[in-house]
C-alpha positions as CSV (number, residue, x, y, z in Angstrom):
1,X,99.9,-41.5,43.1
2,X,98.2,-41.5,39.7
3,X,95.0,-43.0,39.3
4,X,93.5,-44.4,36.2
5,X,91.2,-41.8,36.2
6,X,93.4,-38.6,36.1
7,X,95.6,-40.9,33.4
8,X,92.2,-40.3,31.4
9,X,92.1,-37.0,32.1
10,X,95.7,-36.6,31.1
11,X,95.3,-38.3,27.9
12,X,92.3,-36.3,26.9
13,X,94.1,-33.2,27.4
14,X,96.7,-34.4,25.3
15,X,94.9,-35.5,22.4
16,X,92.8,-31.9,22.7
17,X,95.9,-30.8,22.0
18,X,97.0,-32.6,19.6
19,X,94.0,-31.6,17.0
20,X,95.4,-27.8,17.6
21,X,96.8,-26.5,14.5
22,X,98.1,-23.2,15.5
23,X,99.2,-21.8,19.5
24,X,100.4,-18.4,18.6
25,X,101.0,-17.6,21.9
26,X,102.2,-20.7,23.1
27,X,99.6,-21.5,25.3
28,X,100.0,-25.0,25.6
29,X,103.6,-25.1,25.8
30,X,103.5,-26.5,29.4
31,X,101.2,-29.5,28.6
32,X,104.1,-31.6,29.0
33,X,103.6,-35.3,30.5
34,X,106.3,-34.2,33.2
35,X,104.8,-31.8,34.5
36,X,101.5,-32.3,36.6
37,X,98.2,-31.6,33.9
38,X,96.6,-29.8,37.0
39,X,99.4,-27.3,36.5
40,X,98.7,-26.9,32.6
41,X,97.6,-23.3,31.0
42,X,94.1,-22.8,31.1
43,X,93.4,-25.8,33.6
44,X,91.9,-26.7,36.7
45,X,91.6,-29.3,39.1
46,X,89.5,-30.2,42.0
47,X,91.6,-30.3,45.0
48,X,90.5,-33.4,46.6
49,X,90.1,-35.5,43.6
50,X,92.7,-33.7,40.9
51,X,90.0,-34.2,38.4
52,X,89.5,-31.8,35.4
53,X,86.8,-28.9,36.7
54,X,88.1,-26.5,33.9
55,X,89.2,-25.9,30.8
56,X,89.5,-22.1,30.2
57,X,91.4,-21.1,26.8
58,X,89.4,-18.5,25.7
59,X,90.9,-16.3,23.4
60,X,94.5,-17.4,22.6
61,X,93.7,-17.3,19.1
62,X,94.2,-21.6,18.9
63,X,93.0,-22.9,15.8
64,X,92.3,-26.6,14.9
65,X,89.6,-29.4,15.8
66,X,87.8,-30.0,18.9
67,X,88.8,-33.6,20.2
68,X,85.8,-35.7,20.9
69,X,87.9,-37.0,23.9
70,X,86.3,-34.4,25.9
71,X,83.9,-36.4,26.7
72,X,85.8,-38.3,28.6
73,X,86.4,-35.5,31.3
74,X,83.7,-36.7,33.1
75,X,84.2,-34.3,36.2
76,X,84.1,-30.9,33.9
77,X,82.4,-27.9,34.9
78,X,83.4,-25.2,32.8
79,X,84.4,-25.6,28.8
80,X,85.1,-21.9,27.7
81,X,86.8,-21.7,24.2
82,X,85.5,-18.7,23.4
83,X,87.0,-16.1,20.9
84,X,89.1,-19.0,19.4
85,X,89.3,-20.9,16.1
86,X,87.9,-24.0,16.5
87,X,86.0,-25.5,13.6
88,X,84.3,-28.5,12.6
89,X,81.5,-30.2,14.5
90,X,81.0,-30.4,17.7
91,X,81.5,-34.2,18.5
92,X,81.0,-33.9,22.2
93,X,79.2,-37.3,23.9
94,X,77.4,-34.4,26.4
95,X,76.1,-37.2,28.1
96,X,79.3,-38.3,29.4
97,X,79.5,-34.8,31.1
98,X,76.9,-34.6,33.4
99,X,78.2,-31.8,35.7
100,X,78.8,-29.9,33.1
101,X,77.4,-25.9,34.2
102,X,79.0,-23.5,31.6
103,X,79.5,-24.1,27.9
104,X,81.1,-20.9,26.2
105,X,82.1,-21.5,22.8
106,X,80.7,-18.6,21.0
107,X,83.0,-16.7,18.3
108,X,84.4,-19.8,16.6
109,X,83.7,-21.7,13.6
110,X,81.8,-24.6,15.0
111,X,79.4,-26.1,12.4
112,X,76.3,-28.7,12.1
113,X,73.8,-29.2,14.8
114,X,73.5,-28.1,18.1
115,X,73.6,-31.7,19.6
116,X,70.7,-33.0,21.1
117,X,72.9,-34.4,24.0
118,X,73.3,-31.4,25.7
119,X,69.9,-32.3,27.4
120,X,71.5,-34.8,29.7
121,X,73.8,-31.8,31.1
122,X,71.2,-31.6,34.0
123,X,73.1,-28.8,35.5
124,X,74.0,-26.6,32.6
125,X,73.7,-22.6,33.2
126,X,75.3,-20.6,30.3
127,X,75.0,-22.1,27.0
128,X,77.0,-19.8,24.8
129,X,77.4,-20.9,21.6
130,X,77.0,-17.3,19.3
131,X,78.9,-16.7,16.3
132,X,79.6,-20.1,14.8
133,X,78.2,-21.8,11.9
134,X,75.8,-24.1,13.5
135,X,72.2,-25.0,11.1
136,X,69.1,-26.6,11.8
137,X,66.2,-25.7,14.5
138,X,66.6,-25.3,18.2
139,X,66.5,-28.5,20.1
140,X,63.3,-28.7,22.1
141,X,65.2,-30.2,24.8
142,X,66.7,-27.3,25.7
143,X,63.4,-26.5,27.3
144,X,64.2,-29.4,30.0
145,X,67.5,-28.0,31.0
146,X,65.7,-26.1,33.6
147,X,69.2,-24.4,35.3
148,X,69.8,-22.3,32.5
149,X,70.3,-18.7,32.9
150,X,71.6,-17.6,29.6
151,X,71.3,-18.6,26.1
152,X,73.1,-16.9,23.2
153,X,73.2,-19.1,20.4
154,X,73.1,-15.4,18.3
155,X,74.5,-15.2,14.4
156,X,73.9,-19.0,13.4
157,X,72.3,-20.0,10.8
158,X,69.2,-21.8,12.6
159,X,66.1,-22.3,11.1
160,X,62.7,-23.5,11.9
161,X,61.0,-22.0,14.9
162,X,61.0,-20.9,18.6
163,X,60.4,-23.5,20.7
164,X,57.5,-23.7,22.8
165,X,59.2,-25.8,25.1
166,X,61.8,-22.5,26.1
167,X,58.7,-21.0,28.3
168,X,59.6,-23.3,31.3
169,X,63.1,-22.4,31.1
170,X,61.8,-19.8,34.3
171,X,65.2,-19.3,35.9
172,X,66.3,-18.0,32.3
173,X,68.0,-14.1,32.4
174,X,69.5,-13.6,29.1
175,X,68.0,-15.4,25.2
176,X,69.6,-13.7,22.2
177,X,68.4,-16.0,19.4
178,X,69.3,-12.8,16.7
179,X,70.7,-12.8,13.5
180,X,69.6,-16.4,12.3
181,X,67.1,-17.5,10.1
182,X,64.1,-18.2,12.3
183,X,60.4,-17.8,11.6
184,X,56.7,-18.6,13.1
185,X,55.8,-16.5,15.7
186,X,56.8,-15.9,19.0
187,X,55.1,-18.8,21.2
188,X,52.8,-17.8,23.7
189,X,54.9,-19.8,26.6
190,X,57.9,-17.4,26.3
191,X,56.0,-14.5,28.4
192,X,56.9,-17.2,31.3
193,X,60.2,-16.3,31.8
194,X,59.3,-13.6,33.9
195,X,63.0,-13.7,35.1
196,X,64.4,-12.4,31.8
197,X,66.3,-9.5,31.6
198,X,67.4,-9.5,27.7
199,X,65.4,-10.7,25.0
200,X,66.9,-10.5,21.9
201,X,64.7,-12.0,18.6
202,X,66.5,-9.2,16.0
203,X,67.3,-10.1,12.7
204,X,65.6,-13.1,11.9
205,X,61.9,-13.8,9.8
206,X,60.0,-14.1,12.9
207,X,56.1,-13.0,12.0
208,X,52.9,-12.3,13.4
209,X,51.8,-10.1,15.9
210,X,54.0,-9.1,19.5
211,X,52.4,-11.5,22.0
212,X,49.8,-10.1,24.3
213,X,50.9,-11.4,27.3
214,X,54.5,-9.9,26.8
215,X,53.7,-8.0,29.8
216,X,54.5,-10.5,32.0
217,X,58.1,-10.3,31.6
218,X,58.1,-7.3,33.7
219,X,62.0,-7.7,34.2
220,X,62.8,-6.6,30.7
221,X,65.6,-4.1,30.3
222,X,66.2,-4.5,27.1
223,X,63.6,-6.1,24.1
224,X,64.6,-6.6,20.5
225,X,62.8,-7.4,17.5
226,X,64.1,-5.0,14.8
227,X,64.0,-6.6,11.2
228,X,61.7,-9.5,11.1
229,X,58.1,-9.3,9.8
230,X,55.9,-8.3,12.9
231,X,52.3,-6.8,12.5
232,X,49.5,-5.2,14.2
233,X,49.7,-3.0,16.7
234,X,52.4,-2.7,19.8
235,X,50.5,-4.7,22.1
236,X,49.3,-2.8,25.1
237,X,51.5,-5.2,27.8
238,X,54.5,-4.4,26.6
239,X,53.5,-0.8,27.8
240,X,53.9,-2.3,31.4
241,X,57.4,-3.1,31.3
242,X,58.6,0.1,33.0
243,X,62.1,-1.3,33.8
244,X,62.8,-1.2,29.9
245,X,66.1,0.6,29.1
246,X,66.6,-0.3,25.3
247,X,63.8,-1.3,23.0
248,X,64.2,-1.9,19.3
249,X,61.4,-2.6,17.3
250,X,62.6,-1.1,13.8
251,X,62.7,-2.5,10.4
252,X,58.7,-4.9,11.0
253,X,55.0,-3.6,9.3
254,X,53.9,-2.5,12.8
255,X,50.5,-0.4,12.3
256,X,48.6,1.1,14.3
257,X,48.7,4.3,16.3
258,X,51.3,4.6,18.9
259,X,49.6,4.3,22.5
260,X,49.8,7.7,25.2
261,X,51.3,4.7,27.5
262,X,54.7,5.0,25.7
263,X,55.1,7.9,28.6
264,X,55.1,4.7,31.3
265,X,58.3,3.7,29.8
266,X,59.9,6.2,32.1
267,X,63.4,4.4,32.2
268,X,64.2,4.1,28.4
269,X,67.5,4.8,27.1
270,X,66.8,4.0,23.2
271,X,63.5,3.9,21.8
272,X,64.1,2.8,17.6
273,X,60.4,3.1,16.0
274,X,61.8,3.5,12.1
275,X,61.1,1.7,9.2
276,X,57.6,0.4,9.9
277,X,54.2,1.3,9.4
278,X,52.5,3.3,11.7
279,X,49.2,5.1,10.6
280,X,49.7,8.7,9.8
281,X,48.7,11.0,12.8
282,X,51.1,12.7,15.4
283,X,53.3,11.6,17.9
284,X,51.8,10.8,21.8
285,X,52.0,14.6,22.7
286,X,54.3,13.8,26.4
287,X,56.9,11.4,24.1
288,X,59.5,13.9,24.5
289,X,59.1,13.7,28.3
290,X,60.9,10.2,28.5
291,X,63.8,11.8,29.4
292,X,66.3,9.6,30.1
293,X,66.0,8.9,26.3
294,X,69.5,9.1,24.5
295,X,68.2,7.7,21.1
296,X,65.1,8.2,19.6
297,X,64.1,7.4,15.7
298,X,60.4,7.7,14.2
299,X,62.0,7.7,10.7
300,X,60.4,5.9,7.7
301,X,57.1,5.7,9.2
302,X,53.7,8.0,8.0
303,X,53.9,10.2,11.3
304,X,52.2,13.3,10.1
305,X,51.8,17.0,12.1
306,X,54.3,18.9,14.2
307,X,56.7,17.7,16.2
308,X,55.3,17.5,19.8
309,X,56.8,20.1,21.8
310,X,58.1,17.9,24.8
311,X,60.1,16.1,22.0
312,X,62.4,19.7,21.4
313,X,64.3,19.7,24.0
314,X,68.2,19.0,25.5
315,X,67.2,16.1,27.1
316,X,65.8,14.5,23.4
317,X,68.6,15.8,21.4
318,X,71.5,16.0,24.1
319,X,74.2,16.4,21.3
320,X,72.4,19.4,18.9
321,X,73.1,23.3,20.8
């Protein structure tokens, strides 16, 4: 039997396909009204119901428009067009996809705002949107999508500032917000997401000083903030992340001495200190004893005296003999 829902689901898939300009791999050469949707390339059902869950095309290379007729697959899950072509705006009605969990659509050519509707996706996870053209700032209510584990809405062009509203996002693992053009500071709520694994700020005109209370994300493995327009001093907290493995803080006007509690990093695999503007003196004597460091770089800084001794060793510079 075919229901007038799954004839809505059929139709939408249809007219998704009919905005794609180019298939080279002939992807969709089975979405064929003969032949059962739940069957198509890159599709899937729900057994019970044989309602869209699915849509998974990620990198075939399609090019064209993204139908706003996906809204109308009111049962999706998962949209993942990642690594595609797509371009245009994104003229999703979210709100007529509340089940919506994982949006990938990062490495395209989507442009204009991220839409504001995406805060009616109650259940949404992964919000993966890097690499596309979108402007504007970061809706603030992202901030009630409390679900959400990653964020990667890296190599935009976004503007205006971090939301505050991001800190009670506590389930959150992963927030690379690099490579756009955002500035303030980094708001004091952030240090809530004591879940987070990745924070990645690089490349944008972020400003001020490294929050205090960055401590309290004592899951960090890797922290980056290389080439925006931080000051002051490291902040002592960030010390106290001893499950660091990468931490990039290159390319600010950090001042300031380095702290003798760089040695409690004990787990860090790349340490990138250059291009800043630490006071001349000498390196924290034990430095070299981190050593399950693989990449180390003081360059471009007013570090004066010897080279500590703990620094000349095989386990600093594994590839020199």
């Amino acid at each position: 039997l075919i229901f007038p829902s799954n004839v809505t689901d059929q139709f939408t898939l249809l007219s998704f396909k009919s905005l794609v300009t180019r298939d080279p791999y002939n992807v969709l050469s089975n979405w064929k009204s003969n032949i059962s949707f739940c069957d198509w390339n890159g599709v899937s059902c729900s057994r019970d119901s044989q309602r869209v869950v699915a849509l998974n095309l990620s990198e075939k290379a399609l090019e064209g428009t993204l139908s706003p007729y996906i809204s109308n697959l009111s049962f999706l899950q998962i949209l993942d067009l990642s690594s595609d072509s797509f371009h245009g705006y994104l003229l999703v009605d979210f709100i007529c996809l509340p089940l919506l969990e994982n949006l990938y659509i990062r490495k395209n050519n989507f442009e204009g705002l991220i839409p504001q509707t995406l805060s009616h996706c109650r259940g949404l996870q992964i919000l993966s949107a890097g690499d596309n053209k979108f402007y504007g700032s970061i809706p603030q209510l992202l901030g009630s999508l409390s679900e959400l584990k990653g964020i990667n809405i890296r190599g935009n062009r976004l503007i205006g500032t971090i939301p505050p509203e991001l800190g009670s996002l506590t389930h959150l693992w992963i927030l690379d917000l690099s490579s756009n053009l955002i500035g303030g500071t980094i708001p004091l709520p952030l240090a809530n997401l004591t879940k987070l694994i990745s924070l990645d700020l690089r490349f944008n005109k972020i400003n001020g000083l490294i929050p205090p209370n960055i401590g309290s994300m004592n899951r960090l493995h890797e922290l980056g903030l290389s080439g925006n327009a931080f000051e002051g001093s490291i902040a002592d907290s960030l010390y106290q992340l001893v499950r660091m493995y990468n931490l990039y803080l290159e390319m600010n006007a950090l001042s300031g001495p380095i702290s003798t509690s760089i040695n409690n990093l004990t787990n860090l695999r790349k340490l990138y200190l250059n291009s800043n503007n630490f006071l001349p003196g000498e390196l924290p004597s034990d430095v070299g004893n981190l050593v399950a460091v693989d990449k180390m770089d003081f360059s471009v800084n007013q570090f004066s005296g010897e080279l500590p001794v703990s620094m000349l060793t095989p386990q600093i510079f594994p590839h020199q003999t």
